[in-house]
C-alpha positions in Angstrom: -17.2 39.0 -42.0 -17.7 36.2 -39.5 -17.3 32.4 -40.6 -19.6 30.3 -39.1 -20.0 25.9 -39.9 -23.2 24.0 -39.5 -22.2 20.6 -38.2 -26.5 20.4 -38.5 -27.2 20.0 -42.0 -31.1 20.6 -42.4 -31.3 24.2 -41.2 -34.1 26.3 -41.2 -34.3 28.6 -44.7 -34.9 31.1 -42.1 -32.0 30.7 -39.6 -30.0 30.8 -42.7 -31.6 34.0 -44.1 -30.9 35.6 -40.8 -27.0 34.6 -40.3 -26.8 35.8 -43.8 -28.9 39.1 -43.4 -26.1 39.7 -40.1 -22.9 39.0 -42.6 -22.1 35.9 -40.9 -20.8 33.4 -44.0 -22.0 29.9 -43.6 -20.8 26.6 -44.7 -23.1 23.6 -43.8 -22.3 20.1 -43.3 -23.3 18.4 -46.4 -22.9 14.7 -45.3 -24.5 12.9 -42.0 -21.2 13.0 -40.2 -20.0 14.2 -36.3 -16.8 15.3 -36.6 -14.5 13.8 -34.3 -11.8 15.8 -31.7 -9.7 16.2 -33.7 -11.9 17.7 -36.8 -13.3 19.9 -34.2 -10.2 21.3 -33.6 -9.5 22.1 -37.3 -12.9 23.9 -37.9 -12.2 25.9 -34.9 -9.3 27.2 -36.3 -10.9 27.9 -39.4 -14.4 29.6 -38.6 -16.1 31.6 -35.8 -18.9 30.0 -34.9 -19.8 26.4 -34.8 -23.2 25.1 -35.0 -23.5 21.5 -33.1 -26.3 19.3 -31.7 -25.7 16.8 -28.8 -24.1 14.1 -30.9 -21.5 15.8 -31.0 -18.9 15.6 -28.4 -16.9 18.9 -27.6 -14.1 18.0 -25.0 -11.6 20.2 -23.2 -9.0 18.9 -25.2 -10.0 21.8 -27.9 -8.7 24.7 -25.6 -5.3 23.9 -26.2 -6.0 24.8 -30.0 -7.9 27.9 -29.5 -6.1 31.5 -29.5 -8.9 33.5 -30.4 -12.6 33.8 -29.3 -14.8 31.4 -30.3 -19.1 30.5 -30.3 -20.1 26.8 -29.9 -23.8 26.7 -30.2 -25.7 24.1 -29.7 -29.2 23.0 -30.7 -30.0 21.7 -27.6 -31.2 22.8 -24.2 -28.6 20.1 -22.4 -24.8 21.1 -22.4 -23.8 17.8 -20.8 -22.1 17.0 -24.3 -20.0 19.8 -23.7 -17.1 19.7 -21.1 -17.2 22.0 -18.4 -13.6 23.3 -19.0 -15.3 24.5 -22.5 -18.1 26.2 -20.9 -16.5 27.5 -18.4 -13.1 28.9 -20.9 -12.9 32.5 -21.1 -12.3 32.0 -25.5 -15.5 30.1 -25.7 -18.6 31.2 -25.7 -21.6 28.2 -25.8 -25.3 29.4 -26.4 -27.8 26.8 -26.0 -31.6 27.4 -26.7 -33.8 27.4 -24.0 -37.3 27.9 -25.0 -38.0 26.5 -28.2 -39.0 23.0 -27.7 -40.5 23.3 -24.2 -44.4 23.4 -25.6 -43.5 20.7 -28.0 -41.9 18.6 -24.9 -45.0 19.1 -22.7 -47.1 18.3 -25.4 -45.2 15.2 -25.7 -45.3 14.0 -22.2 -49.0 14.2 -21.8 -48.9 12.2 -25.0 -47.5 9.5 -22.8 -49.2 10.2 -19.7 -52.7 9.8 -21.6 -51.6 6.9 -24.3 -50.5 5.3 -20.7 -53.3 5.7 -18.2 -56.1 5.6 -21.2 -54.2 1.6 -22.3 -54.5 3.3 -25.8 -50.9 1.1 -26.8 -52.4 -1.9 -24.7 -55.6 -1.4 -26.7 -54.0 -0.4 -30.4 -51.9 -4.2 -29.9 -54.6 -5.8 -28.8 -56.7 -5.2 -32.2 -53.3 -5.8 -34.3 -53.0 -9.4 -32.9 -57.4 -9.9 -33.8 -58.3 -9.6 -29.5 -59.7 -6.2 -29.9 -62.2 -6.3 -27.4 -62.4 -4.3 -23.8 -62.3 -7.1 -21.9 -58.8 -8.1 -23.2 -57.1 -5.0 -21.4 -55.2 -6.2 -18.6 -56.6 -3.4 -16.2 -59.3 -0.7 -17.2 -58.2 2.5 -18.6 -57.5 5.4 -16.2 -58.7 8.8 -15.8 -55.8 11.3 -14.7 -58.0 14.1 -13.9 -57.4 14.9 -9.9 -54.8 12.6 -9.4 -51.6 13.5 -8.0 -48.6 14.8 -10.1 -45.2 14.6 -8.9 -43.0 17.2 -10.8 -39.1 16.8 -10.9 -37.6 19.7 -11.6 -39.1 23.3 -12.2 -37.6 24.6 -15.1 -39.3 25.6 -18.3 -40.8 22.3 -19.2 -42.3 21.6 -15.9 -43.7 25.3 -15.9 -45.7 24.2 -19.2 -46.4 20.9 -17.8 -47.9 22.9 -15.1 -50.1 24.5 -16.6 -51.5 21.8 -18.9 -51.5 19.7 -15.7 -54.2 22.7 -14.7 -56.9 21.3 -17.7 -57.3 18.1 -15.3 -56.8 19.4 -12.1 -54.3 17.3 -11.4 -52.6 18.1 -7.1 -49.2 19.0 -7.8 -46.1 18.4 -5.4 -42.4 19.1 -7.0 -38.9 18.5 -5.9 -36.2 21.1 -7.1 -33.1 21.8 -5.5 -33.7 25.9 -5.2 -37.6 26.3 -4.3 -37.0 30.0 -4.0 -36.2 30.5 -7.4 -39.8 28.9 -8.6 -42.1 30.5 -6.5 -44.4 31.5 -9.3 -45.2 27.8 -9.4 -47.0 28.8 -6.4 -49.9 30.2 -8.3 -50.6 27.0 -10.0 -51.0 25.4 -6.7 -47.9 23.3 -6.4 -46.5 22.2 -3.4 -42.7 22.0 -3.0 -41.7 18.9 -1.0 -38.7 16.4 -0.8 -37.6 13.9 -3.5 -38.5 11.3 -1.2 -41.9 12.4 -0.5 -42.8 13.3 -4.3 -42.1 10.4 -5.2 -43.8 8.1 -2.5 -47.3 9.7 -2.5 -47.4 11.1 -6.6 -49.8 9.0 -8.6 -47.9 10.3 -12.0 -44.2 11.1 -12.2 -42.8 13.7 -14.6 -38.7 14.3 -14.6 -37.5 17.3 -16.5 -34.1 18.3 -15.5 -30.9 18.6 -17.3 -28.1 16.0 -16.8 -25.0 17.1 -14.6 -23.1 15.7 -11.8 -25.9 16.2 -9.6 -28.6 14.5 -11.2 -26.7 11.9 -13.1 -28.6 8.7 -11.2 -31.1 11.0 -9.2 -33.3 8.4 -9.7 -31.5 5.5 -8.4 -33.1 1.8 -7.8 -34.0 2.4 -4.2 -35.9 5.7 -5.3 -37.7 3.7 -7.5 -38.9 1.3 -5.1 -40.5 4.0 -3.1 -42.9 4.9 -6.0 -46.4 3.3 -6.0 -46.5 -0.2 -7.9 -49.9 1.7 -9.2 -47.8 4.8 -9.9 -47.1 6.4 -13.9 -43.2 7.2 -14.0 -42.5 9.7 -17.0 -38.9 10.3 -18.4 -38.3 12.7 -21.2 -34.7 13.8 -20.0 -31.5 12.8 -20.4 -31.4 8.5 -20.1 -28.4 8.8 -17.0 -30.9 10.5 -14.9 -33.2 7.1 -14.2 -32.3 3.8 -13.7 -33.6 3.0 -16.2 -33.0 -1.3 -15.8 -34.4 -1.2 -12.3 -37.5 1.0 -13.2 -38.6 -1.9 -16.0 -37.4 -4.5 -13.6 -40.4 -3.1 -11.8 -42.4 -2.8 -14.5 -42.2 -6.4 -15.3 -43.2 -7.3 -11.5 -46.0 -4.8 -11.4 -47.8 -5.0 -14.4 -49.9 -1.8 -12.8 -46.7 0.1 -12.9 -46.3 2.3 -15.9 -43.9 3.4 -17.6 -43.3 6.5 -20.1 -39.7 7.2 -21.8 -38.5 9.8 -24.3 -34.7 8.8 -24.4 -31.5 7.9 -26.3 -31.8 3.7 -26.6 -28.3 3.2 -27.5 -27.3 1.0 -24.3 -30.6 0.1 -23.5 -31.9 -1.4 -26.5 -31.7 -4.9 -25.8 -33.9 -4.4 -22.7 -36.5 -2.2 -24.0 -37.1 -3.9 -27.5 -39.5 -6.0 -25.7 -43.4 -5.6 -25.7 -44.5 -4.3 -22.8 -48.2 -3.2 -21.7 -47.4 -1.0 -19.6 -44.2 1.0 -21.1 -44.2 3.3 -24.0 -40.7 4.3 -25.4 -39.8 6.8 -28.3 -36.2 7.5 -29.4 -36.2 11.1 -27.9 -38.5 12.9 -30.2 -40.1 14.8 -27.8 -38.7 18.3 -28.6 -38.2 17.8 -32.6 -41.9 18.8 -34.0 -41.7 20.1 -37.2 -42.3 23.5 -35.4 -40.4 23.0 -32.5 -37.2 22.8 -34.8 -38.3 25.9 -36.7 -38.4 27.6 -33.2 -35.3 26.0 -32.2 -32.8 26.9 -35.4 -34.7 30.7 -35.1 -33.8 30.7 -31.3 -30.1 29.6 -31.9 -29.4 31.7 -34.6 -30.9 34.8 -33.1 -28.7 33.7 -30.1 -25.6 33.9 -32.0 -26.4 37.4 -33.6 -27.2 38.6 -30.8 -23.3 37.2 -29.2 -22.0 39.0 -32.2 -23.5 41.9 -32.1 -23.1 42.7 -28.3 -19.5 42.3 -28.8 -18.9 38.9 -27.3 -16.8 38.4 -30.5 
């Protein structure tokens, strides 16, 4: 029988069922803790799989500890918590899900797009403080139907984007790094151009990539600048993507420049605890729906049986 921990403490009845119904023991974390390295270490030693989520840190200081194979499966569709070294070890095997939460995500960033464009948060603050009238709004709402969507990245997410983007025929131009390897995009009418030029002409701006050394910064301050003052800038990724300083630097001078965030706040939440018209922040939520995690501990779990059972282990 294999021995599997749940760092995640709020499984799914279901997930459980399943590692149960496959002979997999499992002992859950029963307090609100991330172990540190060196608790990592110990666990590893002790079971076979271990069930993480992106606060918690797995460095390549664990390989020196492990003799035997191992699964480190995450409930996340990022790795960047994970080091390389891990990933790339030929004792460790990490499954990530890659499906679950992309609806949910989508869902979410239209949420923003629309509360955005439509001054619904403007609007909502304006009645709270007894100025709940039309002519308060510092700009009139914002249809988003036909205007143009710039797409950063072409992944999963985007692909739903896409086709909700479809409702409000919306012109769509994306940057990716491997075109080829989205032409079904294609059908939907998108355009593949540069960074540069997505983000110069793109009325809306959408980035959905996962963090590595190659996107960490992508959008730097001068890429910022080259967006429309008028523009919508959406962020539901990973917070070292953006700049995210300069982009409510520009904010604040362009009070027509709007701004959509679904990140960690830890180092930026001095600067975004201020009111703002025209930004909308929530503390990375997009992807955790009620059924988006049911999806997600389903997806990992059948992940891991799967591993097992295909002799990975």
């Amino acid at each position: 029988m294999k021995k599997a921990y749940s760092i995640i403490s709020n499984l799914s009845k279901e997930a459980i069922n399943l590692l149960e119904k496959n002979n997999i023991k499992l002992t859950i974390n029963d307090a609100d803790y991330i172990p540190n390295t060196e608790e990592l270490i110990d666990l590893l030693k002790e079971y076979d799989v271990l069930i993480i989520g992106v606060k918690t840190i797995v460095t390549k200081d664990i390989l020196e500890h492990i003799s035997s194979p191992k699964i480190i499966a995450t409930l996340s569709i990022g790795l960047d918590h994970i080091d390389i070294e891990v990933r790339k070890s030929d004792l460790v095997h990490v499954i990530n899900i890659k499906d679950a939460n992309t609806i949910s995500v989508a869902e979410h960033i239209f949420s923003l797009i629309l509360g955005l464009n439509k001054r619904v948060y403007e609007s909502n603050n304006l009645v709270l403080q007894q100025k709940g009238h039309k002519k308060n709004l510092h700009e009139r709402p914002e249809d988003i139907s036909n205007k143009k969507l710039g797409l950063i990245g072409a992944g999963n997410i985007t692909k739903e984007v896409v086709k909700i983007a479809k409702v409000f025929n919306m012109q769509m131009s994306c940057y990716t790094r491997n075109p080829n390897n989205h032409k079904d995009l294609l059908e939907y009418g998108v355009v593949f151009k540069s960074l540069d030029e997505t983000l110069k002409e793109s009325d809306i701006i959408n980035v959905s990539i996962p963090l590595n050394d190659e996107t960490k910064y992508l959008i730097t301050k001068d890429k910022i600048e080259l967006m429309k003052p008028t523009a919508t800038f959406i962020n539901t990724s990973r917070v070292d993507i953006v700049d995210t300083k300069s982009l409510i630097e520009k904010a604040d001078k362009y009070n027509t420049f709007y701004v959509g965030l679904d990140i960690d706040l830890d180092e930026h939440k001095d600067l975004l605890s201020q009111y703002r018209d025209n930004v909308i922040i929530t503390p990375h939520t997009a992807g955790v729906s009620k059924q988006a995690i049911e999806r997600m501990d389903l997806e990992l779990v059948n992940n891991i049986v799967n591993c097992l059972n295909g002799g990975r282990l």
